[in-house]
C-alpha positions in Angstrom: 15.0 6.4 7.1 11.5 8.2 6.4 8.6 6.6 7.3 5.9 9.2 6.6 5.2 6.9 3.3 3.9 4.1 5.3 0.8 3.8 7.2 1.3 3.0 11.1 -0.3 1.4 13.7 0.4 0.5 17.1 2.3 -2.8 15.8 4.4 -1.4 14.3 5.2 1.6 16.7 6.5 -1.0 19.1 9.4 -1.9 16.0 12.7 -0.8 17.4 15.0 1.6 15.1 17.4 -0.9 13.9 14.0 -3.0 12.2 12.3 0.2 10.7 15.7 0.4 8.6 14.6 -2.5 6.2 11.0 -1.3 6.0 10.2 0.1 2.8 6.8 1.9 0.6 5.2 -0.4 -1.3 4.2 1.9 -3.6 1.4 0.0 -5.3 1.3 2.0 -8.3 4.7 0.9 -9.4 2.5 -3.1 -10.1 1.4 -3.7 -13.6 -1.7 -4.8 -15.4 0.6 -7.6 -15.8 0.9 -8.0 -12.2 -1.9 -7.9 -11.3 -3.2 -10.7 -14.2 -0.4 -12.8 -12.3 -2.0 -12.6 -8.8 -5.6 -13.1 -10.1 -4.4 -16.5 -12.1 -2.7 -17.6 -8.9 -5.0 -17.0 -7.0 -7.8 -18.3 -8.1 -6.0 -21.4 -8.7 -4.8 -21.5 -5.8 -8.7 -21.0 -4.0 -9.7 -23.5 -6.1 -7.0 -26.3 -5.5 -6.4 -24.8 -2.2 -9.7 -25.1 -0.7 -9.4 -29.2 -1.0 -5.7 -29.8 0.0 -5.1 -26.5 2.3 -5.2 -26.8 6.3 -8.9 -25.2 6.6 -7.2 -22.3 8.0 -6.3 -20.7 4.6 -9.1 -20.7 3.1 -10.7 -18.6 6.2 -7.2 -16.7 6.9 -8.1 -15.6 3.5 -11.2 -13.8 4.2 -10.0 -12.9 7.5 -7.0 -10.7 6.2 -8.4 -9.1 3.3 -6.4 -10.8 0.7 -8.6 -10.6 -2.5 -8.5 -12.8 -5.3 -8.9 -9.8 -8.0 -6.3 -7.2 -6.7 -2.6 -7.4 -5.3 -2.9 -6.5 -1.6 -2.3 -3.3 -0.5 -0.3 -4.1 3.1 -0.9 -1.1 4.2 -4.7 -1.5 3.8 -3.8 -5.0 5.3 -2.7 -3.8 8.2 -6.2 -2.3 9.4 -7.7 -5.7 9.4 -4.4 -7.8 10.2 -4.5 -5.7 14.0 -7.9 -7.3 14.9 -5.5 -10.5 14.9 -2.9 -8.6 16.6 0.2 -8.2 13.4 0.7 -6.2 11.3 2.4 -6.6 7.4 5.7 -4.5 6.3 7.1 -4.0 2.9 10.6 -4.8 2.4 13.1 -5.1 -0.9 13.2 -9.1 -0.9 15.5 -11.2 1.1 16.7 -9.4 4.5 18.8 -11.2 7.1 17.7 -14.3 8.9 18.3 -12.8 12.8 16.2 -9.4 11.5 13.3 -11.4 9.3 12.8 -13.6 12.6 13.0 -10.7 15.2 10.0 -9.0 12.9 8.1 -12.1 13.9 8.8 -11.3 17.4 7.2 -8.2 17.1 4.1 -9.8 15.5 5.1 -8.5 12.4 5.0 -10.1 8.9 7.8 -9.0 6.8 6.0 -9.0 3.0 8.9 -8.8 -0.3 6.5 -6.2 -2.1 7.7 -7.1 -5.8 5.9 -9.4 -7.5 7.5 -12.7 -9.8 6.9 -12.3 -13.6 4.8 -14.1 -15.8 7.9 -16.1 -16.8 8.1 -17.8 -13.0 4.4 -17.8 -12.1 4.3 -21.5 -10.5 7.8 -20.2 -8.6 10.0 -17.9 -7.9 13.5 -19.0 -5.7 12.8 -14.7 -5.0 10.6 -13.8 -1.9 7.4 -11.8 -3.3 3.9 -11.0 -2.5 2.6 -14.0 -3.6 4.2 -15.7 -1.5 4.5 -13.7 1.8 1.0 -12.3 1.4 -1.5 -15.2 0.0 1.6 -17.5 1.7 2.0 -16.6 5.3 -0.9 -13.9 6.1 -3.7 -16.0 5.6 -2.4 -18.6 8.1 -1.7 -16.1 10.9 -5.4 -16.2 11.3 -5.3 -19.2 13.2 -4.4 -18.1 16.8 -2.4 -21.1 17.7 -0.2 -21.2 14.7 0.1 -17.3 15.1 1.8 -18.1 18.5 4.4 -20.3 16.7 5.4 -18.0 14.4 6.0 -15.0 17.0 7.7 -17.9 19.3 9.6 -18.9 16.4 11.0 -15.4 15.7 11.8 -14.8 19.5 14.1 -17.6 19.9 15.2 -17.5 16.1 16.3 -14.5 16.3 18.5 -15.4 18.9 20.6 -17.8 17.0 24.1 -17.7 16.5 24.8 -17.5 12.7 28.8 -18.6 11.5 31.0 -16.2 9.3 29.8 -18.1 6.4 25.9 -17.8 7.0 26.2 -14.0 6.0 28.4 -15.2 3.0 25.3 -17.8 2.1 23.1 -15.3 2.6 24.6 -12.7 0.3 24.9 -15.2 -2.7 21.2 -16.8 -2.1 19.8 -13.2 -2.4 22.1 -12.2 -5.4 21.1 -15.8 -6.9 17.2 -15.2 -6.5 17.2 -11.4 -8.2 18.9 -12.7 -11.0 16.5 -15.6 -11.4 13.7 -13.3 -11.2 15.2 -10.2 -13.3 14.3 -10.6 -17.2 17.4 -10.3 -19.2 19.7 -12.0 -16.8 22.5 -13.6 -18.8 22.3 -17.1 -18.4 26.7 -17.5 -17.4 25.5 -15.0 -14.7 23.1 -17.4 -13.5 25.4 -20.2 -13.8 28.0 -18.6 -11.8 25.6 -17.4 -9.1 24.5 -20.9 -8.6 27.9 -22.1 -8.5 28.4 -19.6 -6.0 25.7 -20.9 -4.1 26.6 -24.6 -4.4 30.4 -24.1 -3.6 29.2 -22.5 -0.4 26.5 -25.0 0.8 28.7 -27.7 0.1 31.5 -25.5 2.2 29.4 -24.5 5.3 31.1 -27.2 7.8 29.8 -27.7 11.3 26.1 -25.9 10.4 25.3 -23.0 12.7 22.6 -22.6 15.1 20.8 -20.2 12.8 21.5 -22.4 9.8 19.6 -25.2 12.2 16.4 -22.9 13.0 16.4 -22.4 9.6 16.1 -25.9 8.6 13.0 -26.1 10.9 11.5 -22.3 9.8 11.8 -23.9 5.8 10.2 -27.5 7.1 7.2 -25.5 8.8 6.5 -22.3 8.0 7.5 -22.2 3.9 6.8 -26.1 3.4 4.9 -27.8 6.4 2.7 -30.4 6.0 -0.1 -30.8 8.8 -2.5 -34.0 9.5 -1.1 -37.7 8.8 1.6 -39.2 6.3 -1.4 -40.5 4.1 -3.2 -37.6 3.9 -1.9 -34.1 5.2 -2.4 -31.0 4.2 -0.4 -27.9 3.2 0.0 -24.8 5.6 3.4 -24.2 4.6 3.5 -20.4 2.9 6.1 -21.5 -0.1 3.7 -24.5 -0.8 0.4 -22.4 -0.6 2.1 -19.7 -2.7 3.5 -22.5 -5.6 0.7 -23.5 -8.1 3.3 -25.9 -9.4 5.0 -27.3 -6.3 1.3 -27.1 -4.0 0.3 -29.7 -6.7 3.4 -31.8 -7.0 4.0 -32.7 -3.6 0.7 -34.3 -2.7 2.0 -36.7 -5.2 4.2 -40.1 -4.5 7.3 -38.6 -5.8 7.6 -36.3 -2.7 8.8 -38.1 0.7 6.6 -37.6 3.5 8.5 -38.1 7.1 7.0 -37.3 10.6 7.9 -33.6 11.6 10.8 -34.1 14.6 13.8 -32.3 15.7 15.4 -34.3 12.9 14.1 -31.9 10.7 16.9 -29.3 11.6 19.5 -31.4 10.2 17.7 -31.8 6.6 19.4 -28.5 4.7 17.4 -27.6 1.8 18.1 -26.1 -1.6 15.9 -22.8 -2.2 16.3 -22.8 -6.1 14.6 -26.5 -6.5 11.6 -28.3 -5.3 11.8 -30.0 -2.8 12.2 -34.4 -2.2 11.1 -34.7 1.0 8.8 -32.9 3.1 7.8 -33.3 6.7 4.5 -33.6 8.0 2.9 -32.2 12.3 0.0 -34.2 13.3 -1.3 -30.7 14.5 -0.1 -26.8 15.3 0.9 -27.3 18.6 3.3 -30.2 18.0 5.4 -27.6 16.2 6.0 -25.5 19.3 7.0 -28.9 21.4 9.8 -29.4 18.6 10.6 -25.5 18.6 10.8 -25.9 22.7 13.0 -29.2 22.4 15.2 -27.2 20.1 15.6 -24.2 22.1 17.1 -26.2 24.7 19.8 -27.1 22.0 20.9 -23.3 21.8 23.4 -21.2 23.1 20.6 -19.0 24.3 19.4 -21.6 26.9 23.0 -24.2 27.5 25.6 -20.7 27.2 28.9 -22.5 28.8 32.0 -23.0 26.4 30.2 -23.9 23.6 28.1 -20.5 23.9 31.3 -18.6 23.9 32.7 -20.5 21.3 30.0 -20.2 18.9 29.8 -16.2 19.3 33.7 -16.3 18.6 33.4 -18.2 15.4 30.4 -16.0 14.3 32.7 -12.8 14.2 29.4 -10.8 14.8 28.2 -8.9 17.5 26.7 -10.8 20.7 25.8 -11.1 23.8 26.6 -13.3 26.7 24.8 -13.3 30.0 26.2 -14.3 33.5 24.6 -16.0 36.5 24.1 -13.0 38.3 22.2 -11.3 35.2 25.5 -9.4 34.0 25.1 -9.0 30.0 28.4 -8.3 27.9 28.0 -7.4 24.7 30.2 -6.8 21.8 32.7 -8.8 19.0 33.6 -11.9 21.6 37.2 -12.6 20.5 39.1 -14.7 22.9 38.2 -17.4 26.0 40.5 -19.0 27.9 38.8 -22.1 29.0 39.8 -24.2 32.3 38.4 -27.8 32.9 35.7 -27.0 29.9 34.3 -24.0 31.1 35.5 -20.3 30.4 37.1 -18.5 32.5 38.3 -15.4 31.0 36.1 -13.6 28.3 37.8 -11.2 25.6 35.7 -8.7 23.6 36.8 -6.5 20.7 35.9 -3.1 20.0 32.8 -1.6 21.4 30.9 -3.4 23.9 28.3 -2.7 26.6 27.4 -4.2 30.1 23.3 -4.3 30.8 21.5 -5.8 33.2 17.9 -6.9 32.4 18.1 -5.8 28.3 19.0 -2.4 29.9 22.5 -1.0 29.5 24.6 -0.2 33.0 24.6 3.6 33.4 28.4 4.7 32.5 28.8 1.1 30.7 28.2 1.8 27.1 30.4 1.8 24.4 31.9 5.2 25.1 33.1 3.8 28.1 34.2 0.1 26.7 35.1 1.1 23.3 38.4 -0.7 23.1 37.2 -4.2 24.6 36.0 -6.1 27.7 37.7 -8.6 29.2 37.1 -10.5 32.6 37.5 -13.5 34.7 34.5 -15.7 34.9 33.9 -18.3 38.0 34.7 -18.5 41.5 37.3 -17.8 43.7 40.4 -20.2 44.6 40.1 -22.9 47.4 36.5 -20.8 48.8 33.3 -22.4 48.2 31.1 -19.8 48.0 31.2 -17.3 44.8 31.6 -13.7 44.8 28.0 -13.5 44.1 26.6 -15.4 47.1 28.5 -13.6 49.6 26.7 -12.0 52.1 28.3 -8.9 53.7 29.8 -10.4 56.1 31.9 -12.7 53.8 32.7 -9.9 51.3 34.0 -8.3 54.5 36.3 -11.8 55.5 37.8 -11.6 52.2 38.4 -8.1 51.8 36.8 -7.7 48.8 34.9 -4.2 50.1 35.8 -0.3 48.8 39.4 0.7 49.4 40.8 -2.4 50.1 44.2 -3.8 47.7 43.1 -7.5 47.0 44.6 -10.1 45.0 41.4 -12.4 43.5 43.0 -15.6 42.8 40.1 -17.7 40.2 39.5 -21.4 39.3 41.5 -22.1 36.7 44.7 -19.4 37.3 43.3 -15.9 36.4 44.1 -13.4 38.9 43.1 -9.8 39.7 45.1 -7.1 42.0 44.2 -3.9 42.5 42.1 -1.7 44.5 38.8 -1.8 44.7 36.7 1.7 43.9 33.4 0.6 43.8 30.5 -2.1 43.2 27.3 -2.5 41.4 24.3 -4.8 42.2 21.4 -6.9 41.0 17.7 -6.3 42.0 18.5 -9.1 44.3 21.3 -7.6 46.0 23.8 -9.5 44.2 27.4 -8.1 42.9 27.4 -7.7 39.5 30.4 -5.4 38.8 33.6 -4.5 40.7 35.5 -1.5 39.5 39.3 -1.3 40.3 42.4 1.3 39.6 46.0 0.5 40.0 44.6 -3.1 38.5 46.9 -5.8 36.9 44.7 -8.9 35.7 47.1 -12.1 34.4 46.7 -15.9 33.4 50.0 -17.7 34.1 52.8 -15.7 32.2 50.1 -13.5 30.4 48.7 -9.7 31.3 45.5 -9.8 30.5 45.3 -5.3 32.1 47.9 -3.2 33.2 47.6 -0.2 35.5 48.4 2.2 33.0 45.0 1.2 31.0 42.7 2.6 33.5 39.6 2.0 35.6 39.4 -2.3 35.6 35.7 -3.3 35.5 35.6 -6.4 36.5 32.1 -8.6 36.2 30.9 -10.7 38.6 29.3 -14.5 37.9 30.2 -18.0 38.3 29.5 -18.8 35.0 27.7 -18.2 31.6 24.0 -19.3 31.3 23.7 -18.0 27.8 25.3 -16.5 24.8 23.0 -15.5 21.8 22.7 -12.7 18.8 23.1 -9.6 19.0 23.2 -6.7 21.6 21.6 -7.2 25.0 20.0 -3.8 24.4 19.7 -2.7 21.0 19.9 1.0 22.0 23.8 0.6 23.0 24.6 0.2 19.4 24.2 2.0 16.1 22.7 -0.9 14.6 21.2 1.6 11.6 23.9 0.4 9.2 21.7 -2.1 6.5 22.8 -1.7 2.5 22.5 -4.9 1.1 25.5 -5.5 -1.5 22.6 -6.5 -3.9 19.8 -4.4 -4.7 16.3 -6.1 -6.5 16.4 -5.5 -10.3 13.9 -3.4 -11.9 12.8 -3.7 -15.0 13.7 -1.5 -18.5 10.3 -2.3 -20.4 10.5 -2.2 -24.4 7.9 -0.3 -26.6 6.3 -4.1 -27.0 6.1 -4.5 -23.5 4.1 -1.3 -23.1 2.4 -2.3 -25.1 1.2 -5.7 -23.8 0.4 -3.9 -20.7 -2.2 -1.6 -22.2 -4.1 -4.6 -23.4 -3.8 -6.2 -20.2 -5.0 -2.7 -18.5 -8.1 -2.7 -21.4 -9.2 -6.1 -20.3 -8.8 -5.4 -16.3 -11.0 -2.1 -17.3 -13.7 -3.7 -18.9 -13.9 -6.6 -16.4 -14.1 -4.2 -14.0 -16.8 -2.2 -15.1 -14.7 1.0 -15.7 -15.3 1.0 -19.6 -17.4 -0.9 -21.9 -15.8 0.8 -25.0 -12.9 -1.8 -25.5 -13.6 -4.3 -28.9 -12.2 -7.9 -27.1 -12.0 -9.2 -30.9 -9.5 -6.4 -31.6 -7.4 -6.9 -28.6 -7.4 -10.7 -29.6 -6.5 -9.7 -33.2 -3.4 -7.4 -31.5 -2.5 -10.4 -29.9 -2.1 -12.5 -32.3 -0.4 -10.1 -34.5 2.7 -8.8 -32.5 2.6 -11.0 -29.2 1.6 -14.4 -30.2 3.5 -16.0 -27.3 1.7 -14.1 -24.4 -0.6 -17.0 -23.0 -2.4 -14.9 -20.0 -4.1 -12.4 -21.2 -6.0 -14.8 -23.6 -7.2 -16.7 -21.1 -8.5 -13.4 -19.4 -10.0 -12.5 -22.6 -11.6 -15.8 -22.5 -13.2 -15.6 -19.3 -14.9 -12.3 -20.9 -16.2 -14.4 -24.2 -17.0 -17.2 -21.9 -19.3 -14.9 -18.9 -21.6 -13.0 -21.9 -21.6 -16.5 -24.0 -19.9 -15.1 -27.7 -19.6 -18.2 -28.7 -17.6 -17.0 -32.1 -15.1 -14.9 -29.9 -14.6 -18.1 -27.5 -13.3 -20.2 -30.3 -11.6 -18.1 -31.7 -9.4 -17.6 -28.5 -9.2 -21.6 -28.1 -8.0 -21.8 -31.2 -5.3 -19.5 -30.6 -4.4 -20.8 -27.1 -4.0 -24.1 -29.1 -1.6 -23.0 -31.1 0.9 -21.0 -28.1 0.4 -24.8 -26.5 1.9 -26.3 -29.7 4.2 -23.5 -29.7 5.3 -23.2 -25.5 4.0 -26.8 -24.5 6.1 -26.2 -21.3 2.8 -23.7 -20.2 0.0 -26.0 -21.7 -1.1 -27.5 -18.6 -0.9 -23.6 -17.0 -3.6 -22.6 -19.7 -5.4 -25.6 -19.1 -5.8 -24.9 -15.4 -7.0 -21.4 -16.5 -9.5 -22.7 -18.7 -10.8 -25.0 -16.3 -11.3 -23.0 -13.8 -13.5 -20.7 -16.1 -15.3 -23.2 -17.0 -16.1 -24.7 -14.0 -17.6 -21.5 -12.7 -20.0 -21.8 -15.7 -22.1 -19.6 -18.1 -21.4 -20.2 -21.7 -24.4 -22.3 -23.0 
């Protein structure tokens, strides 16, 4: 894709290929007065609830990263003062996957959804948006030790093997959250998408690693709690970005628990509030649990279970040996001896690397129909092929030109001749390549002669399996199209409208005209869109600052009557009201 829309720095040159692919323009001319009447009320109701239950972080973060109160951030702007904390902010069309959000957090890179939630769903949205990702997440970032978490958390999150049915979840959570979002979404639409949704959590079985770190990236970073049970405070981004939920869960009704590994088996449901929430007695308690987990992971245990996991994931992976050898490709087979592997199958393309760098002549060129090889030591010898010095190699025979017979642990054998050998940094075998090769288990041929060269790795067993390619650049990773795409919006004349009111009132706020009569755009408003309960209150604020005392009751009185009308957002003009008040003028 193009970039040349999108302002860089040297962040975001370090993003590898198959990242930039989800990386969009914001293009901030595309937000509404609407919009940006939506961010203002948020935020300055969320500055002024914020600055007494927030971790004192946010409050700072805010000023820190250049997040105004008035204007939707432009991330691109961001991104000049987001470098003197060493990230950088991307745009990107809402949900992406789990393994590539996380790996942008590797990189020190905040992945920001650049839509924005309508006026409809301004205490939530189920949808990823600015809001949330850039008043959210950014303004925590400031604080260097929680900063640390986060790129930690995306380094070994990324990692994580995700099951066949995470991508399925995935797919349906995204599709559920445009529609949600998307005016004019036909309710049985809605219905069935959250059917979807709940037919598949319910249907996950054994969870996943990724579904695991996810559990613990929702109970931190979206909706953490930090200080004690009796009185914490919020640093989670979906709670800082939630005018409705920030309130509700410093209340009795939400659960507070201490934050533990425990937290990875609590699932969570995106589209509701949450019961429960878990609360770290401070920053660096979350990177101890994030450790303690890690431990848990393929990534760190590999073995039979690593294997395993990559298998039921039908995705692309990676396992690495003892001596540093890296396969990677679509694992599809192990046969297992004693509960270790000790044959590996891949299918289709694969690469060997050593290091996160691909072997030179082992790419997928070369192993594009599968990799398969005996894993473990020899046969009644106790040292491994690995830890032989020359001298051994030379006792068994296993040297160029020689016709062996490798007998394994566990009944795999290999015959052939040997052609060649690569080694480790360390001096260590890594590969042995062989022609005239037959490789069998028991009654099985596993390679026949007629197939070729037989490459053969070398280790005595797998120390980890994760995600993914050991280096990205063996594989055209540059394949993203979501099957859902974010809605935009058809506006109606009325709509329109609405806007240019909205865009009057922003105007004269700002200073840019003084021509606009307020009593005539409160008159408009009343006549053809008597249910629109924002722009009133912005309208107020006006009345209220230059004390027309006239003009402010007559908005009151109209307020009162959409409250009578829509109680469901009396308590949201309320708030609004309150807050202008508070700041006082109006004698």
């Amino acid at each position: 894709m193009e970039l040349q829309s999108i302002e860089s720095n040297n962040i975001l040159d370090r993003l590898p290929k198959h990242l930039k692919q989800f990386i969009k323009p914001q293009n901030y001319d595309d937000y509404t007065p609407i919009n940006q009447a939506v961010w203002r009320y948020v935020m300055r109701k969320n500055v002024d609830y914020l600055s007494k239950v927030a971790h004192k972080s946010y409050v700072d973060g805010l000023k820190q990263t250049g997040i105004s109160i008035d204007d939707i951030p432009n991330m691109y702007g961001m991104n000049r003062i987001l470098k003197e904390i060493g990230w950088a902010a991307v745009a990107v069309d809402g949900f992406i996957p789990p393994n590539a959000f996380m790996e942008f957090q590797a990189y020190n890179v905040l992945v920001i959804a650049s839509d924005i939630r309508q006026l409809e769903h301004i205490e939530y949205t189920p949808a990823p948006d600015i809001i949330h990702e850039g008043a959210g997440h950014a303004p925590i970032i400031a604080n260097p030790e929680y900063a640390e978490y986060l790129r930690r958390f995306g380094e070994i999150g990324c990692k994580a093997i995700s099951s066949a049915k995470d991508y399925e979840l995935y797919e349906a959570v995204r599709y559920l959250s445009i529609l949600k979002e998307a005016p004019g979404s036909k309710e049985e639409d809605i219905q069935k998408a959250e059917a979807d949704v709940e037919y598949l959590q319910e249907n996950m079985g054994k969870p996943s690693e990724m579904a695991l770190i996810r559990n613990l990236h929702w109970w931190t970073v979206e909706y953490g709690l930090i200080g004690t049970l009796d009185n914490p405070k919020i640093y989670g981004a979906g709670l800082l970005s939630s005018i409705g939920e920030s309130t509700w869960c410093m209340t009795d009704q939400v659960k507070k628990l201490p934050y533990s590994i425990k937290a990875a088996d609590q699932s969570f449901d995106i589209t509701k509030p949450q019961p429960q929430l878990f609360v770290t007695p401070n920053f660096a308690h979350l990177s101890l649990v994030l450790e303690e987990f890690a431990n848990t992971m393929a990534l760190r245990t590999g073995g039979l279970s690593g294997v395993n996991k990559l298998i039921e994931s039908e995705a692309l992976g990676s396992i690495e040996l003892s001596t540093g050898l890296q396969i990677s490709g679509v694992f599809s087979n192990v046969i297992s001896h004693k509960d270790k592997p000790i044959y590996i199958q891949t299918t289709g393309k694969t690469a060997l690397s050593y290091r996160e760098k691909q072997l030179v002549g082992h790419g997928t060129n070369h192993h594009n129909g599968g990799f398969g090889s005996p894993i473990g030591k020899l046969k009644g010898i106790n040292i491994s092929i690995e830890d032989m010095s020359p001298r051994d190699l030379t006792a068994y025979n296993i040297f160029e030109g020689e016709r062996v017979t490798l007998e394994f642990e566990g009944g795999v054998k290999v015959t052939g001749n040997i052609i060649t050998g690569k080694r480790n940094l360390q001096g260590k075998i890594i590969l042995i390549s062989f022609e005239n090769c037959t490789v069998s288990y028991k009654e099985e041929i596993l390679f026949q002669p007629e197939w070729g060269i037989y490459d053969m790795a070398v280790g005595k067993k797998v120390v980890s399996a994760f995600s993914g390619p050991a280096d990205f650049n063996s594989f055209d990773l540059l394949t993203h199209k979501s099957s859902t795409e974010t809605i935009k919006i058809k506006k109606t004349p009325k709509e329109k409208e609405l806007e240019v009111l909205y865009q009057q009132v922003r105007d004269y706020r700002e200073g840019n005209t003084q021509t606009i009569s307020r009593h005539k755009v409160l008159e408009q408003l009343i006549e053809n869109h008597p249910e629109d309960w924002l722009l009133p209150i912005e309208l107020y604020e006006l009345a209220f600052q230059s004390s027309k005392q006239e003009l402010c009751e007559a908005i009151l009185k109209h307020l009162e009557g959409i409250k009578s009308n829509r109680p469901q957002v009396g308590h949201l003009i309320d708030d609004g009201l309150d807050i202008i008040e508070k700041s006082g003028v109006l004698n």
